[in-house]
PDBQT receptor file of N, H, CA, C and O in Angstrom, charges set to zero:
ATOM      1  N   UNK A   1       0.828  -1.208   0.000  1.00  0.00    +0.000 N 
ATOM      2  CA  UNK A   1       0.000   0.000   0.000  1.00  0.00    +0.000 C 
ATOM      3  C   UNK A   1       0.860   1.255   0.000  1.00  0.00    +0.000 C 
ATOM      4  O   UNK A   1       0.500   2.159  -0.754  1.00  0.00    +0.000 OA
ATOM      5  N   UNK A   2       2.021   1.444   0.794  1.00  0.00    +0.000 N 
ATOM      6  H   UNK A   2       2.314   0.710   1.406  1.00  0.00    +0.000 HD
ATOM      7  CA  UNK A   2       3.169   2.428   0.430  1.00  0.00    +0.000 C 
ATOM      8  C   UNK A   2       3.071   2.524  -0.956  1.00  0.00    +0.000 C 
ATOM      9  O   UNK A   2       2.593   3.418  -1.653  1.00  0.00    +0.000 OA
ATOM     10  N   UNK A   3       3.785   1.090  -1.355  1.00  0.00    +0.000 N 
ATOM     11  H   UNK A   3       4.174   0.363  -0.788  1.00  0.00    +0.000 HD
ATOM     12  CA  UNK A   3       4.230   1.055  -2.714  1.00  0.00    +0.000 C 
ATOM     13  C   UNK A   3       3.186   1.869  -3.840  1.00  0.00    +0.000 C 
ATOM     14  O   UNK A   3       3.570   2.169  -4.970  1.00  0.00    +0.000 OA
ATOM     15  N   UNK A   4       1.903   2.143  -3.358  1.00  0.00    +0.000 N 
ATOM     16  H   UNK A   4       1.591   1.899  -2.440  1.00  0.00    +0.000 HD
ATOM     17  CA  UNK A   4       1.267   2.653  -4.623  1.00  0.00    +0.000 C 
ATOM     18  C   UNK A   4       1.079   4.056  -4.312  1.00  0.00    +0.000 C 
ATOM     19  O   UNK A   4       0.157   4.649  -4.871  1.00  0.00    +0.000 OA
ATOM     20  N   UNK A   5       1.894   4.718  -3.424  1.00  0.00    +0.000 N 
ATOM     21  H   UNK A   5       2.643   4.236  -2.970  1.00  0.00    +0.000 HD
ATOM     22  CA  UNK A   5       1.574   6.170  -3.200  1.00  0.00    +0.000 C 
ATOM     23  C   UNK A   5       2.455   7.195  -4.153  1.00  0.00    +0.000 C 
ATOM     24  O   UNK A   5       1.950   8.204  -4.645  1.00  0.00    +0.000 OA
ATOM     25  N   UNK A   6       3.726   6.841  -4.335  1.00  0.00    +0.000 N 
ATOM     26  H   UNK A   6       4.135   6.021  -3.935  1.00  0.00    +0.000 HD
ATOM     27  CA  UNK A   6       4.884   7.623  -4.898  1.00  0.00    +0.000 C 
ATOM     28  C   UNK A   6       4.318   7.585  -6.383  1.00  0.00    +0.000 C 
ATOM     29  O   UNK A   6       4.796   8.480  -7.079  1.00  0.00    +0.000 OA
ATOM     30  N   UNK A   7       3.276   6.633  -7.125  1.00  0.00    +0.000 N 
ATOM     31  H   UNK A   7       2.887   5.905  -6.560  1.00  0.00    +0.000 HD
ATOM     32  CA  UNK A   7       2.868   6.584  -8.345  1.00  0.00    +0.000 C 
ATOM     33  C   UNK A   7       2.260   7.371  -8.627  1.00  0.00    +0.000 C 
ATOM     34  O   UNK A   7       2.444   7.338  -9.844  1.00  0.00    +0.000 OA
ATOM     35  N   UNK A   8       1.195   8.630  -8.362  1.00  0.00    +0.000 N 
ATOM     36  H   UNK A   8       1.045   8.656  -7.373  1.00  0.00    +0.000 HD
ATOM     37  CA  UNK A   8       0.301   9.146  -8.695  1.00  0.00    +0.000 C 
ATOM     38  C   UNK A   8       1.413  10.624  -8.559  1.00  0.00    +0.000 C 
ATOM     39  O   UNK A   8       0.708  11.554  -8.950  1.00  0.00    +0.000 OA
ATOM     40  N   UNK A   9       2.182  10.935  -8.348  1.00  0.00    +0.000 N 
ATOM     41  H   UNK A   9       2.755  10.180  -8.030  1.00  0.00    +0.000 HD
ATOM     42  CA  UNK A   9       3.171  11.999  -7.961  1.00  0.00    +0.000 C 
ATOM     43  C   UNK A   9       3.699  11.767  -9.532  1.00  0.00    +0.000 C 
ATOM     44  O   UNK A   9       3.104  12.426 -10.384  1.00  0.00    +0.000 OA
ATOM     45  N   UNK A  10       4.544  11.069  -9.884  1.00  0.00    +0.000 N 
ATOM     46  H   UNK A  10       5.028  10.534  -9.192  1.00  0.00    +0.000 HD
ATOM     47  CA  UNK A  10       5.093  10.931 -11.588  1.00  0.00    +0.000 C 
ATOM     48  C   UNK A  10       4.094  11.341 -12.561  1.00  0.00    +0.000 C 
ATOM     49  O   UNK A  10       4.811  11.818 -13.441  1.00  0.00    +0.000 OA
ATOM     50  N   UNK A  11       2.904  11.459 -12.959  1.00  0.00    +0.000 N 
ATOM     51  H   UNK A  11       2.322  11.072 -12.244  1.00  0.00    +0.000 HD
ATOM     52  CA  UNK A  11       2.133  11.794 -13.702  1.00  0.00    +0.000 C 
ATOM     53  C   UNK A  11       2.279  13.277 -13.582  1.00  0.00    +0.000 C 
ATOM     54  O   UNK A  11       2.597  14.012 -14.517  1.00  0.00    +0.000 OA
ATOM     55  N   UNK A  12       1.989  13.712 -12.192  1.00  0.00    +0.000 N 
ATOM     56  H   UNK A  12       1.731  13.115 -11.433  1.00  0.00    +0.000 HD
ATOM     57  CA  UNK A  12       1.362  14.847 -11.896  1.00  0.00    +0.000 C 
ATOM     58  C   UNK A  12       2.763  15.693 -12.406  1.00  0.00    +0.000 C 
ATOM     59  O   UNK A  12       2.722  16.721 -13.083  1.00  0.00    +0.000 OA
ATOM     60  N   UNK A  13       3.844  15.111 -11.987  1.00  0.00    +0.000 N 
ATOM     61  H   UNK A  13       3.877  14.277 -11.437  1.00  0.00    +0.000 HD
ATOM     62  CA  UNK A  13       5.166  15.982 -12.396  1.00  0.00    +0.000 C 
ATOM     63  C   UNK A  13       4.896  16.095 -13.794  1.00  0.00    +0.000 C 
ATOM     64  O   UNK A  13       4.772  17.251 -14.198  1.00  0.00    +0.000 OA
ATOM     65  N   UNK A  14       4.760  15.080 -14.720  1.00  0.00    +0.000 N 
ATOM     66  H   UNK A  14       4.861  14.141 -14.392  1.00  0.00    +0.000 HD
ATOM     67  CA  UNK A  14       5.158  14.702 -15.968  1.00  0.00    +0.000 C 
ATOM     68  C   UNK A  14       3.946  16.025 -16.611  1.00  0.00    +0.000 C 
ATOM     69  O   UNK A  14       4.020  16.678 -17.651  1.00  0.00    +0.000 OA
ATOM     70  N   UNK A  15       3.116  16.048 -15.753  1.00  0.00    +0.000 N 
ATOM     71  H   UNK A  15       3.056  15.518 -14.907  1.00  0.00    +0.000 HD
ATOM     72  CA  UNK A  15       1.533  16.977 -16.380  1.00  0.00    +0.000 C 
ATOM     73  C   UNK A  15       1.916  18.385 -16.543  1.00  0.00    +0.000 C 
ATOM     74  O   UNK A  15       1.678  19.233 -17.403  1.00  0.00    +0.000 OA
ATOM     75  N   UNK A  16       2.832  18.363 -15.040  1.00  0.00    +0.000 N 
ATOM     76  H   UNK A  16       3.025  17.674 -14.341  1.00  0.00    +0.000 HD
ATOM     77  CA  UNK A  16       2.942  20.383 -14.959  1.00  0.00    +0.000 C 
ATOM     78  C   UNK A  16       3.900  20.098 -15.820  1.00  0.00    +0.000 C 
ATOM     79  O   UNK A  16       3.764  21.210 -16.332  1.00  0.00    +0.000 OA
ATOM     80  N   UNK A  17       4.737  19.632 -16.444  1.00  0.00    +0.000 N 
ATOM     81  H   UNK A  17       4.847  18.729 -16.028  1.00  0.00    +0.000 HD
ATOM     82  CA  UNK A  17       6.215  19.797 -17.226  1.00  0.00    +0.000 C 
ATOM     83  C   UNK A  17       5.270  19.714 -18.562  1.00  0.00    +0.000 C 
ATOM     84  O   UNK A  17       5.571  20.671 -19.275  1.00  0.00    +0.000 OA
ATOM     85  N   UNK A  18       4.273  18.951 -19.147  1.00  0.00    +0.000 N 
ATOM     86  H   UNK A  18       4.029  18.173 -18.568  1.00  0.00    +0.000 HD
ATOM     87  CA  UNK A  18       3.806  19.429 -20.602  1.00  0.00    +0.000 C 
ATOM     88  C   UNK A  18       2.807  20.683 -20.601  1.00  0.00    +0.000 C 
ATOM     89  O   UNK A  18       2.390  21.309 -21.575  1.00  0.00    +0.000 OA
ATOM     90  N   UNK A  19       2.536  20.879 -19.230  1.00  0.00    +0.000 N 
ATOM     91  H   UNK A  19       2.875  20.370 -18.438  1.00  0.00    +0.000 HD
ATOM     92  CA  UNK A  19       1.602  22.268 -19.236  1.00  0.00    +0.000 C 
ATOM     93  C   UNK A  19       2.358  23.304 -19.512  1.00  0.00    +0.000 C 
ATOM     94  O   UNK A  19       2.085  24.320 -20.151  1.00  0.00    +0.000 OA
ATOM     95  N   UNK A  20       3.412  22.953 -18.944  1.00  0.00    +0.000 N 
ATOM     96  H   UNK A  20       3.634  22.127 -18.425  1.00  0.00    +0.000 HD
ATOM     97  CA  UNK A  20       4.470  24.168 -18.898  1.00  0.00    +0.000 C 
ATOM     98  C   UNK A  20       5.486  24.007 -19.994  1.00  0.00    +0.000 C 
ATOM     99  O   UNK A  20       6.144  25.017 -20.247  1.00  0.00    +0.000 OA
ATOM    100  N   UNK A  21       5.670  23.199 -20.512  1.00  0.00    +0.000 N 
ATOM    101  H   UNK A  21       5.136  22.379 -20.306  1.00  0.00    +0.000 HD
ATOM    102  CA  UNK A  21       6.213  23.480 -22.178  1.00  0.00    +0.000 C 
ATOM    103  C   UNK A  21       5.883  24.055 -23.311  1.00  0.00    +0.000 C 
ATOM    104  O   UNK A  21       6.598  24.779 -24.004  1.00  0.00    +0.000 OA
ATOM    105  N   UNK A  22       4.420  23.620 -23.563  1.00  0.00    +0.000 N 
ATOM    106  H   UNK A  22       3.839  23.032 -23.000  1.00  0.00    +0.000 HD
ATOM    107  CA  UNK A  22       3.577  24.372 -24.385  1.00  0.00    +0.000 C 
ATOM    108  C   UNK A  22       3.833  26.222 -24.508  1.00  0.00    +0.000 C 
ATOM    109  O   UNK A  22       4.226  26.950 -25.420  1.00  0.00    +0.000 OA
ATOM    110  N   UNK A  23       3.350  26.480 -22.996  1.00  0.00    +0.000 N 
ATOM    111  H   UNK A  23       3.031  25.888 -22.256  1.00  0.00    +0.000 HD
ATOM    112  CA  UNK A  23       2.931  27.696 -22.772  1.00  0.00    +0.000 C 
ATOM    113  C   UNK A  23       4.850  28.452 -22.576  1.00  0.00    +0.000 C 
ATOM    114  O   UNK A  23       5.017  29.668 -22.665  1.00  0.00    +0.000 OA
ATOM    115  N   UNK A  24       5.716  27.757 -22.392  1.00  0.00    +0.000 N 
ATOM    116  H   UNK A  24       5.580  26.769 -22.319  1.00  0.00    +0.000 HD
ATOM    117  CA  UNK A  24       6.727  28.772 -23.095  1.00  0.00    +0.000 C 
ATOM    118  C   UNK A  24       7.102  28.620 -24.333  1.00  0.00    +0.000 C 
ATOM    119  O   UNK A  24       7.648  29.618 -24.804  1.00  0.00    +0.000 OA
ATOM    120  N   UNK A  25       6.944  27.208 -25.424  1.00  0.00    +0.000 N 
ATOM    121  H   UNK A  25       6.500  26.398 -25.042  1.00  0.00    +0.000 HD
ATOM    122  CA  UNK A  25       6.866  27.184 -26.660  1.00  0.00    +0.000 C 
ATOM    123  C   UNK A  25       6.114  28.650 -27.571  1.00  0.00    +0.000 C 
ATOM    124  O   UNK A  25       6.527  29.329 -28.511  1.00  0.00    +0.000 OA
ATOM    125  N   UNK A  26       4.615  28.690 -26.590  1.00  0.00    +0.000 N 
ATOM    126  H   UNK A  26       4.280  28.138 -25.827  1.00  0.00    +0.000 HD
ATOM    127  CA  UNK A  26       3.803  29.427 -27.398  1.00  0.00    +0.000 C 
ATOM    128  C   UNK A  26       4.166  30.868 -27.275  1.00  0.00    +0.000 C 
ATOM    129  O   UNK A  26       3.794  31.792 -27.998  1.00  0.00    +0.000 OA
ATOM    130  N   UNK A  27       5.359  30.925 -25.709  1.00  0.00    +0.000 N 
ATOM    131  H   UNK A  27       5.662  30.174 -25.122  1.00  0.00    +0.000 HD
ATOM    132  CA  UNK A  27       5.864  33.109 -25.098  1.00  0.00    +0.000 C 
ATOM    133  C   UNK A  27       6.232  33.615 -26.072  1.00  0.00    +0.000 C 
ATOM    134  O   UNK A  27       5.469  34.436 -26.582  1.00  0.00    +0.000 OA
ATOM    135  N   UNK A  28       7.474  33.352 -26.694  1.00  0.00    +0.000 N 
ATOM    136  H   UNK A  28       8.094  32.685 -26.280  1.00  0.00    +0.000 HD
ATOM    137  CA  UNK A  28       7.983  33.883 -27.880  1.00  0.00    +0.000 C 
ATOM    138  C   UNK A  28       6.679  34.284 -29.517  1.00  0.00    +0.000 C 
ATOM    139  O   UNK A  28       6.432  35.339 -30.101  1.00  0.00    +0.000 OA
ATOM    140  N   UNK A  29       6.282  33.175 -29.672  1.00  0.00    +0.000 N 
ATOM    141  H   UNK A  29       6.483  32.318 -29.198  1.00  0.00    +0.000 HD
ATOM    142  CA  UNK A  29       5.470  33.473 -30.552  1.00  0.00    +0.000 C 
ATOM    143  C   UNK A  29       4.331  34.523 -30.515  1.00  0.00    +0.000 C 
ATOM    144  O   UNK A  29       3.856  35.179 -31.442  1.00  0.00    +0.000 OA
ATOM    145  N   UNK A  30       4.010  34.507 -29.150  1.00  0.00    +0.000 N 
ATOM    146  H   UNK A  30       4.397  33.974 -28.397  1.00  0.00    +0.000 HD
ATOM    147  CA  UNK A  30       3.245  35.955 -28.904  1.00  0.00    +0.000 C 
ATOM    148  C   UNK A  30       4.139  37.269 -28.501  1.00  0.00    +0.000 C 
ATOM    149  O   UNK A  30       3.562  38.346 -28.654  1.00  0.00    +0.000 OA
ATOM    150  N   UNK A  31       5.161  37.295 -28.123  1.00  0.00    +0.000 N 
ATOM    151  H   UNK A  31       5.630  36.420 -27.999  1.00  0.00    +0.000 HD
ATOM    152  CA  UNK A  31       5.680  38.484 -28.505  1.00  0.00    +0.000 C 
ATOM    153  C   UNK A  31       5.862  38.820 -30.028  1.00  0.00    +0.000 C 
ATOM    154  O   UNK A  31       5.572  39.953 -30.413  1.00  0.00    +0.000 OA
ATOM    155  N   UNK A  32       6.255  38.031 -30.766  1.00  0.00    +0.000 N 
ATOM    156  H   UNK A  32       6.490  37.111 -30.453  1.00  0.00    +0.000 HD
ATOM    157  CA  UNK A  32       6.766  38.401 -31.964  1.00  0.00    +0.000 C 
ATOM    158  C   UNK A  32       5.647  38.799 -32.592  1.00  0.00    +0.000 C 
ATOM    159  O   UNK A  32       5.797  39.739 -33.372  1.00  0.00    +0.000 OA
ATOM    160  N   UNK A  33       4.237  38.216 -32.439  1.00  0.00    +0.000 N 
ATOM    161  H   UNK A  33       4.115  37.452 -31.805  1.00  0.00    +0.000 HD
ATOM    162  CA  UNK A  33       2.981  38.647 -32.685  1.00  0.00    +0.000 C 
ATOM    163  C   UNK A  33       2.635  39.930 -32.742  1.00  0.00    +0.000 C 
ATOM    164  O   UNK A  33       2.223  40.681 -33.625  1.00  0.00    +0.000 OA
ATOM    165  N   UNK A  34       2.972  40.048 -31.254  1.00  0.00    +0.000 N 
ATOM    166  H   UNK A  34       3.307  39.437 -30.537  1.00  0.00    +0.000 HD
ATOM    167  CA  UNK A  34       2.421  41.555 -30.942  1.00  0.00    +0.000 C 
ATOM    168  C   UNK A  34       3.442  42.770 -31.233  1.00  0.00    +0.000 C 
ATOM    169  O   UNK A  34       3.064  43.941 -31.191  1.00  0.00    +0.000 OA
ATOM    170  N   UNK A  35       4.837  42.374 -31.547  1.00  0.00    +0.000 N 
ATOM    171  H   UNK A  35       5.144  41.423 -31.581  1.00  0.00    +0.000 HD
ATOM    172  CA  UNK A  35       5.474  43.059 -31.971  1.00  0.00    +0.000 C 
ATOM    173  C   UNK A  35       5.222  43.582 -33.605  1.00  0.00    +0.000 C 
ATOM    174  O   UNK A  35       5.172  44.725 -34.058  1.00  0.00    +0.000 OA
ATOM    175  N   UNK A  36       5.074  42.139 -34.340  1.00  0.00    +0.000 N 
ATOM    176  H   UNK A  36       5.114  41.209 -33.973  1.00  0.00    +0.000 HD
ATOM    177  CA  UNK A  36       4.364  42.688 -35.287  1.00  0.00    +0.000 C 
ATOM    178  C   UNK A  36       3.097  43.385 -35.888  1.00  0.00    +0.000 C 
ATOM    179  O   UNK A  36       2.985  44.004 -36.946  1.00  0.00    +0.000 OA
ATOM    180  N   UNK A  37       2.003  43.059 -34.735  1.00  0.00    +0.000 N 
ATOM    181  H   UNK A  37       2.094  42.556 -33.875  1.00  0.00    +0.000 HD
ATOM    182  CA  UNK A  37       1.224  44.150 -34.631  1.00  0.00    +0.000 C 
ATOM    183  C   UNK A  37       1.611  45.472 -34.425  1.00  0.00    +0.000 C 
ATOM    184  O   UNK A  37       1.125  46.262 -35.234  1.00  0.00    +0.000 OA
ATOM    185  N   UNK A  38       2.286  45.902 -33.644  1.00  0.00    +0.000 N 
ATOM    186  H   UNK A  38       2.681  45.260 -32.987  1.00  0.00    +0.000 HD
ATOM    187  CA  UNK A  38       2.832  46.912 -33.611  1.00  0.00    +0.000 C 
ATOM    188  C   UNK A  38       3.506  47.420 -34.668  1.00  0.00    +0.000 C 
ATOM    189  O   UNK A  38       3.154  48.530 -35.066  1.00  0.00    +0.000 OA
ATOM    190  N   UNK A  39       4.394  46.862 -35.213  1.00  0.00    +0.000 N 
ATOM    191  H   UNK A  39       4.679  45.960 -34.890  1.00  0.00    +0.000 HD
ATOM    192  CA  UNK A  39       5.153  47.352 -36.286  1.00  0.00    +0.000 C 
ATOM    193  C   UNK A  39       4.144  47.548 -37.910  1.00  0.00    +0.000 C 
ATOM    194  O   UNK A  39       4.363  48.300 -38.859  1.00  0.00    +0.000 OA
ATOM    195  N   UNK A  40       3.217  46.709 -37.734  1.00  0.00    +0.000 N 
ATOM    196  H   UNK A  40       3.040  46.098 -36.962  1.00  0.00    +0.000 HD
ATOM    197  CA  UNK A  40       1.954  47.292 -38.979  1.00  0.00    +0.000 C 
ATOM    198  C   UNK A  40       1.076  48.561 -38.266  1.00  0.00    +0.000 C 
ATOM    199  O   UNK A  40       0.445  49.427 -38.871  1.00  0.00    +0.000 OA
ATOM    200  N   UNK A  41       1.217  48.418 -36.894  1.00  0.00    +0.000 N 
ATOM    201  H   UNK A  41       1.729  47.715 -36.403  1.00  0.00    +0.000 HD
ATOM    202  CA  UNK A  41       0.300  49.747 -36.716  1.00  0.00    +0.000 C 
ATOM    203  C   UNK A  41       1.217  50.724 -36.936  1.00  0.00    +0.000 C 
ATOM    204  O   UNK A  41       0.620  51.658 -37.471  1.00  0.00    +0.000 OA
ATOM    205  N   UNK A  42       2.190  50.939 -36.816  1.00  0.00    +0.000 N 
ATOM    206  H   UNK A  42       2.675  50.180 -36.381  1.00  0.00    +0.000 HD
ATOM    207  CA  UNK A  42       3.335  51.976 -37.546  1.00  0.00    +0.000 C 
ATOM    208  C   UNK A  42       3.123  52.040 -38.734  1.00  0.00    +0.000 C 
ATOM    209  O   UNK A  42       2.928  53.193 -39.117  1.00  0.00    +0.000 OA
ATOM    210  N   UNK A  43       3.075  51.247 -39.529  1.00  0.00    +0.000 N 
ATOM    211  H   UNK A  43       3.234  50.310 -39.218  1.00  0.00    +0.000 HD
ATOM    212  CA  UNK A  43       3.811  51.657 -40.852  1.00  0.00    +0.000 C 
ATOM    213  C   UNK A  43       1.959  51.818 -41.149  1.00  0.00    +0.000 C 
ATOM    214  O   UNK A  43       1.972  52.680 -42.027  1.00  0.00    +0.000 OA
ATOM    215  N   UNK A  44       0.974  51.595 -40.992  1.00  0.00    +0.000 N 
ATOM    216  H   UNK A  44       0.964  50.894 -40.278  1.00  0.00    +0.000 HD
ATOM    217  CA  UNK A  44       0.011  52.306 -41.054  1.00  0.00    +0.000 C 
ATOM    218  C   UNK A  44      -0.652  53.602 -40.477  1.00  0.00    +0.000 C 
ATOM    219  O   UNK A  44      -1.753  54.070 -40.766  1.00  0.00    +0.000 OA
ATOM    220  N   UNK A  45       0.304  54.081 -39.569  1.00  0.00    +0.000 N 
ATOM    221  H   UNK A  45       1.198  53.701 -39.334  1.00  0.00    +0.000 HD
ATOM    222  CA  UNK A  45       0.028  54.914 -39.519  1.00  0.00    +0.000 C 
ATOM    223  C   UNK A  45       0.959  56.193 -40.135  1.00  0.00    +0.000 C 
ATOM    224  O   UNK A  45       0.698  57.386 -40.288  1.00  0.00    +0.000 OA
ATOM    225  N   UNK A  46       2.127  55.411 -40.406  1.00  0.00    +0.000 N 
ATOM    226  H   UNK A  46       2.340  54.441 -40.281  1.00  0.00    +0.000 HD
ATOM    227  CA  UNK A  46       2.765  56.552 -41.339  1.00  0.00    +0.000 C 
ATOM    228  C   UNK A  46       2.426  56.611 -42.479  1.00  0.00    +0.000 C 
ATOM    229  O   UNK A  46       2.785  57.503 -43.248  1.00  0.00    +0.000 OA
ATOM    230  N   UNK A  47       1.350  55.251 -42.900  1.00  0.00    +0.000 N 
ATOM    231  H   UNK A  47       1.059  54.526 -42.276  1.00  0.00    +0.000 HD
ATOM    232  CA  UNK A  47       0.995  55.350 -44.331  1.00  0.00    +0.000 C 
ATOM    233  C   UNK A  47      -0.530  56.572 -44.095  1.00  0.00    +0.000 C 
ATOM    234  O   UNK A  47      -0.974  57.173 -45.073  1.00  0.00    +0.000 OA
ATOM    235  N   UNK A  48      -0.860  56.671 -43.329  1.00  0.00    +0.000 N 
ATOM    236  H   UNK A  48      -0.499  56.183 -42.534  1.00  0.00    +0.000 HD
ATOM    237  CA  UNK A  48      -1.935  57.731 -42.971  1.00  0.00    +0.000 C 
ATOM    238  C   UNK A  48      -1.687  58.960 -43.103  1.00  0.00    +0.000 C 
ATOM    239  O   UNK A  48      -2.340  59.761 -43.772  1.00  0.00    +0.000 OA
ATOM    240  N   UNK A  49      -0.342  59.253 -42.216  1.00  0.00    +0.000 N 
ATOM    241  H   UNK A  49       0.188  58.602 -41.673  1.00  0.00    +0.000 HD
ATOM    242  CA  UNK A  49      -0.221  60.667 -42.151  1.00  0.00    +0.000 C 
ATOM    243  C   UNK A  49       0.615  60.844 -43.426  1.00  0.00    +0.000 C 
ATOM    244  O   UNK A  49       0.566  62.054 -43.651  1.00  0.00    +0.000 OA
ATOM    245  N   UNK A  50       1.390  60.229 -44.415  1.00  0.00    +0.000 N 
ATOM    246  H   UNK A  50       1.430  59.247 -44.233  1.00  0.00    +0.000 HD
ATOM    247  CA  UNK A  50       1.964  60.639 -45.901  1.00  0.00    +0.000 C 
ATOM    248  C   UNK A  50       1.060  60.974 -46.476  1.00  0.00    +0.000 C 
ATOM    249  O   UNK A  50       1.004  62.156 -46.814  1.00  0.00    +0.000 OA
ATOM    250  N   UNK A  51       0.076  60.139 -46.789  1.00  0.00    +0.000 N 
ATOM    251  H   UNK A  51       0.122  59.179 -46.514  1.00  0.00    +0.000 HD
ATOM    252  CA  UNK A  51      -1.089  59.949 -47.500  1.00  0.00    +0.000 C 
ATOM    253  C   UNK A  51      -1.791  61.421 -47.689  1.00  0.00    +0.000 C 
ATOM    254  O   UNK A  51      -2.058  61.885 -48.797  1.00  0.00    +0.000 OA
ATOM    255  N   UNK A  52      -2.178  62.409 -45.844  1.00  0.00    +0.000 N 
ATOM    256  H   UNK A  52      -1.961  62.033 -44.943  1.00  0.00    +0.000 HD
ATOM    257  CA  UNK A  52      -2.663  63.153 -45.322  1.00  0.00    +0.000 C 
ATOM    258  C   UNK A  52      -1.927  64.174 -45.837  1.00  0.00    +0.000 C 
ATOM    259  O   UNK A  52      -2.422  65.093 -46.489  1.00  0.00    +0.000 OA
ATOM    260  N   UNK A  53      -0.265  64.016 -45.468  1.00  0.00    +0.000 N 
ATOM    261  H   UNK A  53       0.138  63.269 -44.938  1.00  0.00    +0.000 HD
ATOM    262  CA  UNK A  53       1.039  64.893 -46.000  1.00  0.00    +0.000 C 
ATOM    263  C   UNK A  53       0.525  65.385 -47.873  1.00  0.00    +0.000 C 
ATOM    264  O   UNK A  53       0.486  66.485 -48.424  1.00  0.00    +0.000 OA
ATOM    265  N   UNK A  54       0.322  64.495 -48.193  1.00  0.00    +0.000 N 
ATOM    266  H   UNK A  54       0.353  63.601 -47.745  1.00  0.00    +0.000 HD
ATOM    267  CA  UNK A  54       0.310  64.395 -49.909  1.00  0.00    +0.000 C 
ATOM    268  C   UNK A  54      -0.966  65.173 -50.447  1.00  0.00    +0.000 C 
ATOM    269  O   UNK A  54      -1.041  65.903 -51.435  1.00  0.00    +0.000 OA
ATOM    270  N   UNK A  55      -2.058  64.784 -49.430  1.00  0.00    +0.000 N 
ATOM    271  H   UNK A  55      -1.997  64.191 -48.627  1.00  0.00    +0.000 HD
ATOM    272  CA  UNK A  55      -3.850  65.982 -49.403  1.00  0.00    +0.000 C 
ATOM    273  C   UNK A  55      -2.866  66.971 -49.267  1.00  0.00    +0.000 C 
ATOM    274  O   UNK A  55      -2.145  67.194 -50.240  1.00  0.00    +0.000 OA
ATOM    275  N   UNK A  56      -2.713  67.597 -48.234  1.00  0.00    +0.000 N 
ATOM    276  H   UNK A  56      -3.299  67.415 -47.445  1.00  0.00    +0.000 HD
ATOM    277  CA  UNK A  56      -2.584  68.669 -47.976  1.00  0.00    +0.000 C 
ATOM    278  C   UNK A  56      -1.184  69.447 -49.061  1.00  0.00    +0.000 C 
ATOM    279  O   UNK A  56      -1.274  70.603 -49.475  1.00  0.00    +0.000 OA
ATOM    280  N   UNK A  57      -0.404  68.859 -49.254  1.00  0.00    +0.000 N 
ATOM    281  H   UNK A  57      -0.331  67.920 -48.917  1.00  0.00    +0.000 HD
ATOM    282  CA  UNK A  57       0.268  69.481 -50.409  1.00  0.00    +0.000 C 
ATOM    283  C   UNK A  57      -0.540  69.781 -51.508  1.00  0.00    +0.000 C 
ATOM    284  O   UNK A  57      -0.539  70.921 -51.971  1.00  0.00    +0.000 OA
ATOM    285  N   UNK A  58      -1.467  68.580 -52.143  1.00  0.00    +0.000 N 
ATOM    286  H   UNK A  58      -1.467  67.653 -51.767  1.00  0.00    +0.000 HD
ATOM    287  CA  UNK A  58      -1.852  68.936 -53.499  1.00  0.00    +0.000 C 
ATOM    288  C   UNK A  58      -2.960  70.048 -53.301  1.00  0.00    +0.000 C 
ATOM    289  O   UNK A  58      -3.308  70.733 -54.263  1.00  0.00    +0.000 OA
ATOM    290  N   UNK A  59      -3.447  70.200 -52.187  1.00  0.00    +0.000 N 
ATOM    291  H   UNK A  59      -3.164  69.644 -51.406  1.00  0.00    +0.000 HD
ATOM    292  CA  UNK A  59      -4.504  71.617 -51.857  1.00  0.00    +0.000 C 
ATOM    293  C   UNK A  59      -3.601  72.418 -51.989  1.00  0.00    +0.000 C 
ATOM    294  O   UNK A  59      -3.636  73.255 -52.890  1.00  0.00    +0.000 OA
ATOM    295  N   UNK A  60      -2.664  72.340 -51.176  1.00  0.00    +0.000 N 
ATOM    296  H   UNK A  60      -2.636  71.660 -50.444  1.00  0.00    +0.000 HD
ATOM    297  CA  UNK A  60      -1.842  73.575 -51.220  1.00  0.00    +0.000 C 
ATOM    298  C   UNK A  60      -1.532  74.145 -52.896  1.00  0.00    +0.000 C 
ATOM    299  O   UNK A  60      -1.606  75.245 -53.443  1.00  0.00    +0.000 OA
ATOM    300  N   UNK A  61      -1.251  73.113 -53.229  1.00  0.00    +0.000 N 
ATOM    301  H   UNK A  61      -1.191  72.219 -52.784  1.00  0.00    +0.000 HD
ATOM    302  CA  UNK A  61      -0.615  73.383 -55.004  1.00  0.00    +0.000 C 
ATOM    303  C   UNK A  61      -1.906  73.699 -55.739  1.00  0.00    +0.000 C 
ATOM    304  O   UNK A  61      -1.634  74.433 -56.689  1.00  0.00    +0.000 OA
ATOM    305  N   UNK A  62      -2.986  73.477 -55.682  1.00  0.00    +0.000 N 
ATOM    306  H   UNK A  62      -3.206  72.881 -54.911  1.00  0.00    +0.000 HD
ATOM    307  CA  UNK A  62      -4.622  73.885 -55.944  1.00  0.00    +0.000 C 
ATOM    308  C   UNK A  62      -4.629  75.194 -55.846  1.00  0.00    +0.000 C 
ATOM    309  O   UNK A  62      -4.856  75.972 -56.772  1.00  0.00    +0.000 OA
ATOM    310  N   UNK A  63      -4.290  75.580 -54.300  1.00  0.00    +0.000 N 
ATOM    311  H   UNK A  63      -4.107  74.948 -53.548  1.00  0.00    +0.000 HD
ATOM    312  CA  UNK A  63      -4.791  76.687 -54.229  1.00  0.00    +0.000 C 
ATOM    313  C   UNK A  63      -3.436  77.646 -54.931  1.00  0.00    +0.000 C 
ATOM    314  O   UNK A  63      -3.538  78.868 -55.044  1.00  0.00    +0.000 OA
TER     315      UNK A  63
């Protein structure tokens, strides 16, 4: 009856070690995510304000 206590402990290790592999497999991939979100919300927003830059010149040259 000892003998069957130390058994249910090996799973449970073996469980948090694939819970916890996954979820730093997946850390990196969500930074780089959100980094690249970031880096399209930049370049969209500089594509906004050129865009805006380029109105307002050709008014200017209009007027």
């Amino acid at each position: 009856h000892v003998c069957q206590l130390p058994a249910p402990t090996l799973p449970a290790h073996l469980l948090s070690a694939a819970v916890r592999s996954p979820l730093s497999l997946c850390h990196p991939f969500q930074i780089r995510r959100g980094s690249l979100e970031y880096i399209f919300g930049l370049i969209n927003s500089w594509y906004s304000a050129s865009q805006l830059l380029l109105a307002l010149t050709q008014t200017a040259t209009n007027w």
